[in-house]
N, CA, C and O atoms as a GROMACS GRO file, in nm:
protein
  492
    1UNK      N    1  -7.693  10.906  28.963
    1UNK     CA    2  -7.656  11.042  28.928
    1UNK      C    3  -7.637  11.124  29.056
    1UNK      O    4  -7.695  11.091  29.160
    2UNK      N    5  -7.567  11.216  29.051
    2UNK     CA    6  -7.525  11.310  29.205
    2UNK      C    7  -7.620  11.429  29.193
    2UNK      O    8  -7.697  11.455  29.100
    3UNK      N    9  -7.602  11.489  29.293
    3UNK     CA   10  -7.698  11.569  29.327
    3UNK      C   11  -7.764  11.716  29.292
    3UNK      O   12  -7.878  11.755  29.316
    4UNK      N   13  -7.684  11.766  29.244
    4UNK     CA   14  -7.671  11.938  29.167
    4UNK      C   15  -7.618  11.967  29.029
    4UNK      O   16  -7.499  11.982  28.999
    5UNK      N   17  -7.728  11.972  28.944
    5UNK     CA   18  -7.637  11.998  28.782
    5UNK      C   19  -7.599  12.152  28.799
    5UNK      O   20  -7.659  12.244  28.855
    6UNK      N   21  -7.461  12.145  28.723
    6UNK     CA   22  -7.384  12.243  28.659
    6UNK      C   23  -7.350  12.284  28.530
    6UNK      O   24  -7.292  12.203  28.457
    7UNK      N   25  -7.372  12.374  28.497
    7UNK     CA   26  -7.349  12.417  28.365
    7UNK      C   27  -7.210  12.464  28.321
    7UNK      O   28  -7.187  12.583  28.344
    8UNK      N   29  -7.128  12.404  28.271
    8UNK     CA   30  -6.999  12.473  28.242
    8UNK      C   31  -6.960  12.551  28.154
    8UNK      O   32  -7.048  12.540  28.069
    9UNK      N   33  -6.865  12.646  28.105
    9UNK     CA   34  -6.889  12.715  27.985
    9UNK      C   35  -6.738  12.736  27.950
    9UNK      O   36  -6.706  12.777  27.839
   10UNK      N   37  -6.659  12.710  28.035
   10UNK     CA   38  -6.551  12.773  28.018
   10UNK      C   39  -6.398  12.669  28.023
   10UNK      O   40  -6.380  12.584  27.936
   11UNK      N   41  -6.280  12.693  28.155
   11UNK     CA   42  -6.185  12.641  28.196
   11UNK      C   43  -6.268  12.462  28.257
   11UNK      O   44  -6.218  12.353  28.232
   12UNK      N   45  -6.359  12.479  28.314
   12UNK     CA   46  -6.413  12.384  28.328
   12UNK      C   47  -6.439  12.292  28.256
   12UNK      O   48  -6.467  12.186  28.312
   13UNK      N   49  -6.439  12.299  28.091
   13UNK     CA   50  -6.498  12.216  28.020
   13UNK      C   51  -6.379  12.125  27.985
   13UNK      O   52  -6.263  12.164  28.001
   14UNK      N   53  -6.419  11.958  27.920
   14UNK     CA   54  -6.354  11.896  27.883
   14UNK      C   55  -6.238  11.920  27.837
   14UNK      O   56  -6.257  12.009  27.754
   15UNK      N   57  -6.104  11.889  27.839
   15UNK     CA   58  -5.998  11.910  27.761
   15UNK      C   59  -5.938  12.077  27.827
   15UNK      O   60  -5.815  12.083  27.816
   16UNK      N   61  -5.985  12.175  27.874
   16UNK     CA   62  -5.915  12.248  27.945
   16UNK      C   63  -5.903  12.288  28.089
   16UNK      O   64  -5.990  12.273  28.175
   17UNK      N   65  -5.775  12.346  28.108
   17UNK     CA   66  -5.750  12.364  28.217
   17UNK      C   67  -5.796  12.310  28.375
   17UNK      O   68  -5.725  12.252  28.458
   18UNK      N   69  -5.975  12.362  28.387
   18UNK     CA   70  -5.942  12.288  28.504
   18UNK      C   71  -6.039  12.182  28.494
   18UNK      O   72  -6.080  12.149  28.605
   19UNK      N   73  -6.094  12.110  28.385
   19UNK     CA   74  -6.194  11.998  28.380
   19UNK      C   75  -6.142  11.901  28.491
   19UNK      O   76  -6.238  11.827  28.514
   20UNK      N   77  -6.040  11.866  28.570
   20UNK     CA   78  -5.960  11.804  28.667
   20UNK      C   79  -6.081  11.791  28.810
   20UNK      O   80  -6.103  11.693  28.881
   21UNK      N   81  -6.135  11.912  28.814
   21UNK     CA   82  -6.235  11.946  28.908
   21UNK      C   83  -6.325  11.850  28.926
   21UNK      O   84  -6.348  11.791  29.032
   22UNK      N   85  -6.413  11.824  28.753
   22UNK     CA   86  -6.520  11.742  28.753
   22UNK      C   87  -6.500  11.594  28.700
   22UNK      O   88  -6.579  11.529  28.632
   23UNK      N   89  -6.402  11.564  28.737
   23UNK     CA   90  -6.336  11.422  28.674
   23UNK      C   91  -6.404  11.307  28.733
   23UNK      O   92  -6.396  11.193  28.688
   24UNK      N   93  -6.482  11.348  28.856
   24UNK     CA   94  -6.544  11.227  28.903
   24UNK      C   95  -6.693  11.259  28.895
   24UNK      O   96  -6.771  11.197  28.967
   25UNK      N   97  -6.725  11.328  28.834
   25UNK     CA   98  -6.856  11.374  28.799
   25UNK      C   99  -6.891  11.347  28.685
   25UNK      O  100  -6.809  11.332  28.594
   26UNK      N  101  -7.056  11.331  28.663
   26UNK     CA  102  -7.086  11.262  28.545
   26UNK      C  103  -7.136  11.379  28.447
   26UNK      O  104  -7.204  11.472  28.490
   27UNK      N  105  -7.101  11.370  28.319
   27UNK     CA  106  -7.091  11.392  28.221
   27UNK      C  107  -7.260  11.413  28.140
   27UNK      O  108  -7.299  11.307  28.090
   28UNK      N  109  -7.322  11.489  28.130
   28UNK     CA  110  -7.471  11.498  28.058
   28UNK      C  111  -7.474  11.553  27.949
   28UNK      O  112  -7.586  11.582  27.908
   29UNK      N  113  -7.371  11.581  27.875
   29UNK     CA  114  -7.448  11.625  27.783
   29UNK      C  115  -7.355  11.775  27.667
   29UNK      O  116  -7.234  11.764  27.644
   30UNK      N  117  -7.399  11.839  27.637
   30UNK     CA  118  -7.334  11.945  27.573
   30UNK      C  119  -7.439  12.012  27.536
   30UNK      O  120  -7.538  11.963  27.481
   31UNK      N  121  -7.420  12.157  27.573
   31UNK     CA  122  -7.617  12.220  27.628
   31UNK      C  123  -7.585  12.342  27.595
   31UNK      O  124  -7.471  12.347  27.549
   32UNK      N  125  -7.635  12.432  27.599
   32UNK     CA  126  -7.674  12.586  27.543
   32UNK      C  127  -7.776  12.630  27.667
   32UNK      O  128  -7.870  12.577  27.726
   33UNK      N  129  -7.698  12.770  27.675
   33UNK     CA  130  -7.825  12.866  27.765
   33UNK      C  131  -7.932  12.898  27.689
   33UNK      O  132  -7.916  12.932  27.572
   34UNK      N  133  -8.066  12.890  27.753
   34UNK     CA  134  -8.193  12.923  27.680
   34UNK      C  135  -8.218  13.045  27.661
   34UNK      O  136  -8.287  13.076  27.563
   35UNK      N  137  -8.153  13.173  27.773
   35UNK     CA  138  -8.153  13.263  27.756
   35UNK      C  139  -8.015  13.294  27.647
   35UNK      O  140  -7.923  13.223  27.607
   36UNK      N  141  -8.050  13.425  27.625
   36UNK     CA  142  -7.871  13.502  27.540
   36UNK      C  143  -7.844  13.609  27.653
   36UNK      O  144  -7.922  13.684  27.711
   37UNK      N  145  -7.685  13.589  27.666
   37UNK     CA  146  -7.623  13.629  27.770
   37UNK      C  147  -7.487  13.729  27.705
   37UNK      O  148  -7.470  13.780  27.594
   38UNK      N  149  -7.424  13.729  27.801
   38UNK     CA  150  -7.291  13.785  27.694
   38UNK      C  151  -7.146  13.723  27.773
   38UNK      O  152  -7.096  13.734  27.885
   39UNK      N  153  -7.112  13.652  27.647
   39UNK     CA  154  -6.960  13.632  27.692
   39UNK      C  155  -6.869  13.657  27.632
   39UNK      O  156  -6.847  13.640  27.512
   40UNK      N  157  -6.788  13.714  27.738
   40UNK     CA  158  -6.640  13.722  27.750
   40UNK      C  159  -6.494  13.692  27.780
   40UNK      O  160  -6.457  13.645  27.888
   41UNK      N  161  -6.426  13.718  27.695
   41UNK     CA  162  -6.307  13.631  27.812
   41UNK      C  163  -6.163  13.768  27.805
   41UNK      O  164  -6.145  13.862  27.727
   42UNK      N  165  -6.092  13.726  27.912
   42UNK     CA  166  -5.948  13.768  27.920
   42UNK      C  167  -5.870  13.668  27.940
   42UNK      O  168  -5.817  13.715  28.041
   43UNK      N  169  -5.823  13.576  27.929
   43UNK     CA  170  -5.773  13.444  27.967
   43UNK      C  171  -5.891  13.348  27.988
   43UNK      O  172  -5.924  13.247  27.926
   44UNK      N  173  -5.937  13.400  28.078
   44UNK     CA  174  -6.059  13.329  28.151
   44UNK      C  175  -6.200  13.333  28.109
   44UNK      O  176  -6.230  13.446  28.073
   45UNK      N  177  -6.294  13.248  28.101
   45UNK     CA  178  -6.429  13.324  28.030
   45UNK      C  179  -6.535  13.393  28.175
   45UNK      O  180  -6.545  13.349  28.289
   46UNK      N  181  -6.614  13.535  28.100
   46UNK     CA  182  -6.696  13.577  28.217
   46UNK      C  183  -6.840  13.580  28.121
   46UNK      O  184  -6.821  13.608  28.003
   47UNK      N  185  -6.982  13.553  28.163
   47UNK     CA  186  -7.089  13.518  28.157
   47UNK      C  187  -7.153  13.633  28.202
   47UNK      O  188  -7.138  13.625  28.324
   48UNK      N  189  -7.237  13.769  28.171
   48UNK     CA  190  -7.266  13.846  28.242
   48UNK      C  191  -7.407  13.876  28.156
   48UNK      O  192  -7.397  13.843  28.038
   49UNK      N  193  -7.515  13.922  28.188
   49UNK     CA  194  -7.622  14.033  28.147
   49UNK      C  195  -7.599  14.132  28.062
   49UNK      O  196  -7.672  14.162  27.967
   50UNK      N  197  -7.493  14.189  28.093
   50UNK     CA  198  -7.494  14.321  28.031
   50UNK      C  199  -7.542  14.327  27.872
   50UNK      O  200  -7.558  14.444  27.838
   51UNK      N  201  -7.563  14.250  27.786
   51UNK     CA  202  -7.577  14.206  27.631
   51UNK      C  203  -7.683  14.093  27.659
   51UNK      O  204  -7.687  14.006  27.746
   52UNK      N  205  -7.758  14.122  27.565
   52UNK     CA  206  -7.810  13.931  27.562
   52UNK      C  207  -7.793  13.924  27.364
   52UNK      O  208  -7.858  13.956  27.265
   53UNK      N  209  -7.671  13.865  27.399
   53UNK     CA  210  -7.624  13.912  27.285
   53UNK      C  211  -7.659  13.739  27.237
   53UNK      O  212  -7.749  13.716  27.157
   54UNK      N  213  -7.596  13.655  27.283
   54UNK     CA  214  -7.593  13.484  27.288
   54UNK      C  215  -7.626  13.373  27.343
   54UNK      O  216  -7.613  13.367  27.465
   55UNK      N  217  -7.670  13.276  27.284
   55UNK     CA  218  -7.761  13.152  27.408
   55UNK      C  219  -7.529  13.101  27.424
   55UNK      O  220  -7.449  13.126  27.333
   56UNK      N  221  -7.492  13.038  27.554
   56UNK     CA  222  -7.400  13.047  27.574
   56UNK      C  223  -7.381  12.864  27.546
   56UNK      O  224  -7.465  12.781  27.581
   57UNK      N  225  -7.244  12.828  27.471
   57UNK     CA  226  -7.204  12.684  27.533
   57UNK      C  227  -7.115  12.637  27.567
   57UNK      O  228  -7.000  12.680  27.577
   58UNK      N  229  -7.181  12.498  27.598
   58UNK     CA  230  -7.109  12.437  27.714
   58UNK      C  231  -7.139  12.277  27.766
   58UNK      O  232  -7.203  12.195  27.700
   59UNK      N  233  -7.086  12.254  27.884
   59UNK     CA  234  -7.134  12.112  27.888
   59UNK      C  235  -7.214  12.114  28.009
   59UNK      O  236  -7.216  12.224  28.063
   60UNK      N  237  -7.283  12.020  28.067
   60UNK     CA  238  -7.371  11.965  28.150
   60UNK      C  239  -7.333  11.863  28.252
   60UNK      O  240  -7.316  11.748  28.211
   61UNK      N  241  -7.321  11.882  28.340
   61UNK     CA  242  -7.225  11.784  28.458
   61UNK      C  243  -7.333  11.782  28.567
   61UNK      O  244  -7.400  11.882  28.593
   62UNK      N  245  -7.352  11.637  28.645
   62UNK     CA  246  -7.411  11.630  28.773
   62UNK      C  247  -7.310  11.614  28.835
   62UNK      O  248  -7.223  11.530  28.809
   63UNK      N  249  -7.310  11.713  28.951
   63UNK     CA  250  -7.175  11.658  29.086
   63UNK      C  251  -7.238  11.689  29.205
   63UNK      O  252  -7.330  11.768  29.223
   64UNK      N  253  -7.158  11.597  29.308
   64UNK     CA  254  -7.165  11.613  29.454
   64UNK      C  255  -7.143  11.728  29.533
   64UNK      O  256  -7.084  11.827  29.491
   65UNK      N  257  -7.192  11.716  29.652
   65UNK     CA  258  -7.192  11.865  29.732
   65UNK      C  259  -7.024  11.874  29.745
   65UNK      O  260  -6.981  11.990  29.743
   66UNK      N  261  -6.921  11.766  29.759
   66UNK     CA  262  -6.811  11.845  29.759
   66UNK      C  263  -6.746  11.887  29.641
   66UNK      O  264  -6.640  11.946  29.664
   67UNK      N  265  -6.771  11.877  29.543
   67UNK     CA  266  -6.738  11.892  29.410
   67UNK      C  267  -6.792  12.028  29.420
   67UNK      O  268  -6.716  12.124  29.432
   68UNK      N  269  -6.933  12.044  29.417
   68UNK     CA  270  -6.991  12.160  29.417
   68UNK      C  271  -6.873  12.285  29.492
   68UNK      O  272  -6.785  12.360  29.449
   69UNK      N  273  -6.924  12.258  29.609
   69UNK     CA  274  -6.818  12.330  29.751
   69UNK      C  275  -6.661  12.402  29.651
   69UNK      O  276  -6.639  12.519  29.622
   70UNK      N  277  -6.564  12.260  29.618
   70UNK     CA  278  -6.479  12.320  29.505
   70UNK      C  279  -6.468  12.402  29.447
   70UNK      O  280  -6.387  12.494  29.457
   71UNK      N  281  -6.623  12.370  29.307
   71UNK     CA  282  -6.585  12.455  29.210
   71UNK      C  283  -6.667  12.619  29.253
   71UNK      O  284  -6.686  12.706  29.168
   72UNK      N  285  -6.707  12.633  29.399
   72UNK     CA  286  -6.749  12.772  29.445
   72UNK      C  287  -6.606  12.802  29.521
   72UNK      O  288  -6.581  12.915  29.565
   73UNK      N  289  -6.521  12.701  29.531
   73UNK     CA  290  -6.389  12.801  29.619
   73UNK      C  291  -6.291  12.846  29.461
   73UNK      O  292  -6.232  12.954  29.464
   74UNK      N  293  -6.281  12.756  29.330
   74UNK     CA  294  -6.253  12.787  29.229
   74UNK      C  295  -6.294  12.924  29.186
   74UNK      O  296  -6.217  13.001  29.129
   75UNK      N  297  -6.442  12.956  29.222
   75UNK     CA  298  -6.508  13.077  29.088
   75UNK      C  299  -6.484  13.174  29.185
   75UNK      O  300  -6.468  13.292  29.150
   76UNK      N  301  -6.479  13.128  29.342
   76UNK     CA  302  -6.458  13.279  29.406
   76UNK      C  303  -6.640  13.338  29.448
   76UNK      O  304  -6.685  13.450  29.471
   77UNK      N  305  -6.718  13.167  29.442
   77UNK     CA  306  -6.835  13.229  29.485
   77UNK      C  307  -6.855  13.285  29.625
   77UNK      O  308  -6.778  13.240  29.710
   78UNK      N  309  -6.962  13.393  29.673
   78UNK     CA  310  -7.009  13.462  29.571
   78UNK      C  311  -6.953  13.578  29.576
   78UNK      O  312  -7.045  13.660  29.586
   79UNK      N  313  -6.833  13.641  29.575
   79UNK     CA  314  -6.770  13.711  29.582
   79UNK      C  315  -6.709  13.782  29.427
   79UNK      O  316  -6.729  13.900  29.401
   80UNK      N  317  -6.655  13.716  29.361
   80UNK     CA  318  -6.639  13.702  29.196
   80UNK      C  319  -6.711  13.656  29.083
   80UNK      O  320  -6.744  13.726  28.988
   81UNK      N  321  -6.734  13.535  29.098
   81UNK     CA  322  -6.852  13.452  29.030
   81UNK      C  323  -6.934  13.437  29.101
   81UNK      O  324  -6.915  13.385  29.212
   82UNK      N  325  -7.089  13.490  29.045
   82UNK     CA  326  -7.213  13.464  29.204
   82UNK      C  327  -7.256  13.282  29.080
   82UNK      O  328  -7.245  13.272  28.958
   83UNK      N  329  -7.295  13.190  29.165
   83UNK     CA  330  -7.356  13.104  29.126
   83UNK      C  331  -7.504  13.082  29.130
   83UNK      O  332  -7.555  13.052  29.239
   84UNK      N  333  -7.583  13.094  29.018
   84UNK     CA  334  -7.708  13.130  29.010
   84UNK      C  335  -7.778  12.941  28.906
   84UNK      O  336  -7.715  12.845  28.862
   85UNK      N  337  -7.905  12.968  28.910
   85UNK     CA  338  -7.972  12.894  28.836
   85UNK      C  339  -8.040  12.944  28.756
   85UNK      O  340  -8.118  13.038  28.770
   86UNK      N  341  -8.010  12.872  28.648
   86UNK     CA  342  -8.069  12.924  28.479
   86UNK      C  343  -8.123  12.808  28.400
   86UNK      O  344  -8.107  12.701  28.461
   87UNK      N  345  -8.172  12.799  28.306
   87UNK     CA  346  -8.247  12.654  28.205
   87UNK      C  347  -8.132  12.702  28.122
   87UNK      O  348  -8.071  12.807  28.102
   88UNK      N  349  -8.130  12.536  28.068
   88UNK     CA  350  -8.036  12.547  28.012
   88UNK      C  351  -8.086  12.382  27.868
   88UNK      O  352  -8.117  12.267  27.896
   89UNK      N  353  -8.075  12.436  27.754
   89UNK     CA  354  -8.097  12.317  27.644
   89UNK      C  355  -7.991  12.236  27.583
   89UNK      O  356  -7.886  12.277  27.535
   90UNK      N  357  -8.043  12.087  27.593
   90UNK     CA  358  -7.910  11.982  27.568
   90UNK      C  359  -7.997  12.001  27.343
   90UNK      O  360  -8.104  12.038  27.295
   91UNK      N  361  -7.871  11.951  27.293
   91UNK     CA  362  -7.860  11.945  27.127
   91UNK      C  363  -7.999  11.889  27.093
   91UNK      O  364  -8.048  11.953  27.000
   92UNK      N  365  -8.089  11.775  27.144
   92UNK     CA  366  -8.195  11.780  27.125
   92UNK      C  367  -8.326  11.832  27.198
   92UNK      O  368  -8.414  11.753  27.234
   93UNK      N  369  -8.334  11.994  27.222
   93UNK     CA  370  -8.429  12.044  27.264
   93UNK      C  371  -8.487  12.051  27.412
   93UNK      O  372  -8.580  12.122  27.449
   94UNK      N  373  -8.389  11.936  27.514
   94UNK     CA  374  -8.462  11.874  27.607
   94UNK      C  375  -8.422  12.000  27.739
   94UNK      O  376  -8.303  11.995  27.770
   95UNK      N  377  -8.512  12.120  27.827
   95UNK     CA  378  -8.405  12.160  27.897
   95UNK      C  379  -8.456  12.121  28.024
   95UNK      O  380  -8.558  12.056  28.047
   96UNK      N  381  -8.335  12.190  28.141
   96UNK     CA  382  -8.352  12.128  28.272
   96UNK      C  383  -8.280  12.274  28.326
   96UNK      O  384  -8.218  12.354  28.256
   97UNK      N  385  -8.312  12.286  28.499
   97UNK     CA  386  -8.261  12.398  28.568
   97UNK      C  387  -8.133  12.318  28.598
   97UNK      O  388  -8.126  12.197  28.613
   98UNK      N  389  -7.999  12.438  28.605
   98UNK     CA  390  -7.896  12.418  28.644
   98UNK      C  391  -7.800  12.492  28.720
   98UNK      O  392  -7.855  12.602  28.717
   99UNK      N  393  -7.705  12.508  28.780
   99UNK     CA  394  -7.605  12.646  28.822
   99UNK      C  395  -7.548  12.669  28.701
   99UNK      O  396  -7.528  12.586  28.612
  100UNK      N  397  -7.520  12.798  28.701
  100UNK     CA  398  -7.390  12.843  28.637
  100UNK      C  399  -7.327  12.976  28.719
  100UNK      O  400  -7.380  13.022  28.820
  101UNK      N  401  -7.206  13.030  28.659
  101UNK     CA  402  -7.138  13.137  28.759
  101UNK      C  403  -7.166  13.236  28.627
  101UNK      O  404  -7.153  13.224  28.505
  102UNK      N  405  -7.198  13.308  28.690
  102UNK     CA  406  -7.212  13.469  28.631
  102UNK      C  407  -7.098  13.564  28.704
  102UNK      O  408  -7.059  13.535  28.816
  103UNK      N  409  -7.054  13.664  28.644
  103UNK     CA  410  -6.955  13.772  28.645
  103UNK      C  411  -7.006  13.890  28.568
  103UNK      O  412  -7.015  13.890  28.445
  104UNK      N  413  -7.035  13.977  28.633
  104UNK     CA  414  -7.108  14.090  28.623
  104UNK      C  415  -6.941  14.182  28.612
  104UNK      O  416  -6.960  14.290  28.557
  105UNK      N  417  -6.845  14.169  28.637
  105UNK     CA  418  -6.742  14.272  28.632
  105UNK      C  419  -6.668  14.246  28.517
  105UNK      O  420  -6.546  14.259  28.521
  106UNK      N  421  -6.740  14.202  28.383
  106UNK     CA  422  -6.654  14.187  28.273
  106UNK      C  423  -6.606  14.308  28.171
  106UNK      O  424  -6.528  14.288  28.079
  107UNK      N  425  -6.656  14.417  28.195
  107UNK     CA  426  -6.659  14.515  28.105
  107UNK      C  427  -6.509  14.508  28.072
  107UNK      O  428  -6.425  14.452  28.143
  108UNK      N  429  -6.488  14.564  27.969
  108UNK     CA  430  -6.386  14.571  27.889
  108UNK      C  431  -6.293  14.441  27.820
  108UNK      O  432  -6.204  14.462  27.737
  109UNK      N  433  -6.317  14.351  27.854
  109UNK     CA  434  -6.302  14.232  27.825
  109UNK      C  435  -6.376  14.209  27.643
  109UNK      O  436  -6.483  14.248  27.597
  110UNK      N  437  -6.252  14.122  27.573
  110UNK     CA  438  -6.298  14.021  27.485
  110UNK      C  439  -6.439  13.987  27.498
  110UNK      O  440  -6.475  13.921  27.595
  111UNK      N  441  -6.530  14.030  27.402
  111UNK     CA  442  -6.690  13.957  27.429
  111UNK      C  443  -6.685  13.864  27.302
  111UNK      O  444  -6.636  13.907  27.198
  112UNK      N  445  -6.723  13.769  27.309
  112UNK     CA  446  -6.745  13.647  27.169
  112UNK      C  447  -6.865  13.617  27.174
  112UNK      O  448  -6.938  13.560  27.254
  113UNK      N  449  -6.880  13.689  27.017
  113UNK     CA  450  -6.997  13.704  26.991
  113UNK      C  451  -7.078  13.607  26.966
  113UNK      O  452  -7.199  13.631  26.966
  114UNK      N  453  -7.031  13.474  26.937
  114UNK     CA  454  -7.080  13.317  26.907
  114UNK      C  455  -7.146  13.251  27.030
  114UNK      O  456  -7.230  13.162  27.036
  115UNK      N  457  -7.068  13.338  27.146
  115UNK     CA  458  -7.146  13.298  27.278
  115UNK      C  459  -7.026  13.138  27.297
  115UNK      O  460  -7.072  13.059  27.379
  116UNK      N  461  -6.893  13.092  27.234
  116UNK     CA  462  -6.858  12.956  27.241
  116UNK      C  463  -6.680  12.996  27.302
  116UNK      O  464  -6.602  13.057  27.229
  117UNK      N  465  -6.642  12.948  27.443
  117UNK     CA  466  -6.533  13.000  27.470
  117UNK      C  467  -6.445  12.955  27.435
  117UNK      O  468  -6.341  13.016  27.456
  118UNK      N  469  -6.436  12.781  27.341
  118UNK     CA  470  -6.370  12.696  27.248
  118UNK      C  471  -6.304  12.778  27.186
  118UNK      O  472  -6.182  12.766  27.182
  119UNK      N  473  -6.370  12.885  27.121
  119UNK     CA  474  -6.304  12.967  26.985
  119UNK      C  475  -6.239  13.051  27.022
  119UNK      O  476  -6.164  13.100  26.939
  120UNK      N  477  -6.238  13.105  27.163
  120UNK     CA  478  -6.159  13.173  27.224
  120UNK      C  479  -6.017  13.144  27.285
  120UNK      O  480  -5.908  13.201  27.298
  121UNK      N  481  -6.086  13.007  27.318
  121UNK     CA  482  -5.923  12.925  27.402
  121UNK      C  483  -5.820  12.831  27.267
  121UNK      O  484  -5.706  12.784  27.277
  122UNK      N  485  -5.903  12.832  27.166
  122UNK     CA  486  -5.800  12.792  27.057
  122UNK      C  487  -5.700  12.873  26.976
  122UNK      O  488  -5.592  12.839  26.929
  123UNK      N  489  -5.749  12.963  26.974
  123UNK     CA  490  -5.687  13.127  26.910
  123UNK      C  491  -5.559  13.122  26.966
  123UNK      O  492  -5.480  13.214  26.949
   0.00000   0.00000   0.00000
């Protein structure tokens, strides 16, 4: 297994846009934030505090420091997306610390209230 789990929630995840990123990275799981957060999207999904409206999902990926490196020149860390560590629960109960990118500048944005950005990017 590689070295730093990530939590994905968004363009990152399987089947969209940029899952390309973590293609050589291994695959853990399909997990939920333990906390409720609030997400949003405009195209893109943003993850912020402002609500703890939803536990958030997503998938679970271990990757390498250059993978890592990547997906912080991707989110625009920490400049746009800050990359933080949060617990995070896989479908049977089990959780573990992970990154995820938070975006604190989502206001006015689409918030989905399900906390699932699937339902957002299928629409």
């Amino acid at each position: 297994m590689q070295g730093h789990l990530i939590f994905v929630y968004g363009t990152l995840m399987n089947g969209l846009g940029n899952h390309g990123f973590l293609s050589d990275s291994d695959f853990l799981g399909d997990f939920e934030t333990q906390e409720k957060y609030q997400l949003s999207a405009d195209g893109i999904p943003f993850v912020s505090r402002q609500l703890e409206l939803s536990s958030i999902k997503g998938e679970l990926y271990a990757v390498d420091d250059d993978t890592l490196s990547q997906l912080d020149a991707l989110e625009g860390h920490p400049n746009w997306y800050k990359r933080e560590i949060i617990n995070v629960v896989s479908e049977d109960g089990f959780i573990v610390q992970a990154w995820i990118y938070f975006n604190e500048k989502s206001v006015g944005r689409h918030i989905l209230k399900g906390g699932d950005y699937r339902s957002y990017s299928l629409i």
